[in-house]
Each structure stands twice: as structure tokens, then as C-alpha cells.
C-alpha positions as CSV (number, residue, x, y, z in Angstrom):
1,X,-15.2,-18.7,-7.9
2,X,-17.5,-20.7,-6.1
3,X,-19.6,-18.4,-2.9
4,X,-22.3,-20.0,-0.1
5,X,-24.5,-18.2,-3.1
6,X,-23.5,-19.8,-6.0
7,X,-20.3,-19.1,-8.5
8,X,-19.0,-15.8,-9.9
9,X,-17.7,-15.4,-13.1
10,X,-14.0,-13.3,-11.4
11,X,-11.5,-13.4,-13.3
12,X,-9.1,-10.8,-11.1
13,X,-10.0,-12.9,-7.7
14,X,-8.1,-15.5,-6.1
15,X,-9.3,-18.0,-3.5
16,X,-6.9,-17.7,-0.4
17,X,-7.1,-19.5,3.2
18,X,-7.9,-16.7,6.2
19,X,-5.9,-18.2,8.6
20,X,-5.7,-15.1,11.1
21,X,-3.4,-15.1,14.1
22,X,-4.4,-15.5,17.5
23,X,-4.1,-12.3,19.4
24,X,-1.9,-12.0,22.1
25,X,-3.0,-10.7,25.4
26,X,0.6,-10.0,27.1
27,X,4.2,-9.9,26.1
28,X,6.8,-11.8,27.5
29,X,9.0,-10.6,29.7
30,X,13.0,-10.7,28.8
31,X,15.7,-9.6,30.1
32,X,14.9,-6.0,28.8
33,X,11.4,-5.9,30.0
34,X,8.3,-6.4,28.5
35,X,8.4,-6.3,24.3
36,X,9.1,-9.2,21.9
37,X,10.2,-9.0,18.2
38,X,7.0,-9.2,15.9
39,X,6.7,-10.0,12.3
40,X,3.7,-8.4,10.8
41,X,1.4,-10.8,8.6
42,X,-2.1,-10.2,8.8
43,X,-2.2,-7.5,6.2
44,X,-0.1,-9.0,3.6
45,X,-1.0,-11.0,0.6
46,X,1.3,-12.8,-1.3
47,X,0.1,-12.7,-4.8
48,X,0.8,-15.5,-7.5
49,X,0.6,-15.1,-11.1
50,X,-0.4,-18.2,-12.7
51,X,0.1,-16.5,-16.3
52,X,2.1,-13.7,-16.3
53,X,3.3,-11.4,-17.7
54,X,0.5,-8.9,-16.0
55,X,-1.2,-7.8,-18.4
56,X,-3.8,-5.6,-16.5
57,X,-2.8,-1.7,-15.5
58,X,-3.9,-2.4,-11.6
59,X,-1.7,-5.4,-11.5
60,X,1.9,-4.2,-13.4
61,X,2.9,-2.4,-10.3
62,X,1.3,-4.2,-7.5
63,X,3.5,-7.4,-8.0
64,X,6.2,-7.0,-5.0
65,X,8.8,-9.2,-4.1
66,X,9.1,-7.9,0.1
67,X,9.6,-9.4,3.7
68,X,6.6,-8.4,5.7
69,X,7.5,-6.1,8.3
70,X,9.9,-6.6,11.5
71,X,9.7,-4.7,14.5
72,X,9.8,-4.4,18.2
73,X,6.5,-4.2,20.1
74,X,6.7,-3.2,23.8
75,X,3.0,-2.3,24.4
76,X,-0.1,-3.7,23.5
77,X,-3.1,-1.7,22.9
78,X,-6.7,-3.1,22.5
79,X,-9.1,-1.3,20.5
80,X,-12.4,-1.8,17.9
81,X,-11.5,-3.4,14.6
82,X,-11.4,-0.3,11.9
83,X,-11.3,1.9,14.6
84,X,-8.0,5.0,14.1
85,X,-7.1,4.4,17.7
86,X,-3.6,5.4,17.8
């Protein structure tokens, strides 16, 4: 895997695009109010075995076949990245 520093010899890394979404600031408006239908991608990775079986522990059980998550926002609240504001 090739870094600004120079290559590592990683055999359990994958190179992957971060293509992050743009933040919204508001919500549309609908006929309901404010809120909008949201699919959550930011967190999820969508790993590709180029050999498998997996043959590592870590790995057996972290191969998922799942639809990122679906839900309704009505709100949105700004806070620090890595902060636990709830």
C-alpha cells in the first residue's frame, strides 16, 4: 500500500475512495413538515474479498451482506466531530 511516506507491506488493508457527503444545513419542507427520508452511508464499508474464503479469525464474522440504514430525520443537530452530543 503505497502512503505520502512511502509503501507498507499490509496485507489486511484495502485502498478505498473517501468520498464523504456534503452536509446538509436544512431539511426540506413537505407536506408533513420539516424531515426527509435519509439513507445512512458515511459509516459503512463495503468489504470485498478478492480471495476468499476468509481465512483470518477477525474477518469470518465481519463479512455482512446489509442495506445501510433507512430512516426519517426531522431535526438536525450540529456538533464537534467525535463529540457524544446526543
Amino acid at each position: 500500500m503505497e502512503t505520502p511516506d512511502g509503501y507498507i507491506w499490509a496485507p489486511y488493508l484495502q485502498p478505498v475512495r473517501n468520498l464523504p457527503n456534503v452536509p446538509l444545513s436544512d431539511l426540506p419542507d413537505t407536506s408533513l413538515g420539516a424531515g426527509v427520508w435519509v439513507e445512512v452511508s458515511v459509516p459503512y464499508i463495503d468489504l470485498n474479498l478478492n480471495n476468499p474464503p476468509p481465512r483470518s479469525p477477525g474477518l469470518k464474522d465481519r463479512v455482512e451482506l446489509d442495506l445501510p440504514s433507512r430512516l426519517y430525520y426531522t431535526q438536525i443537530m450540529l456538533g464537534r466531530p467525535g463529540s457524544n452530543r446526543r
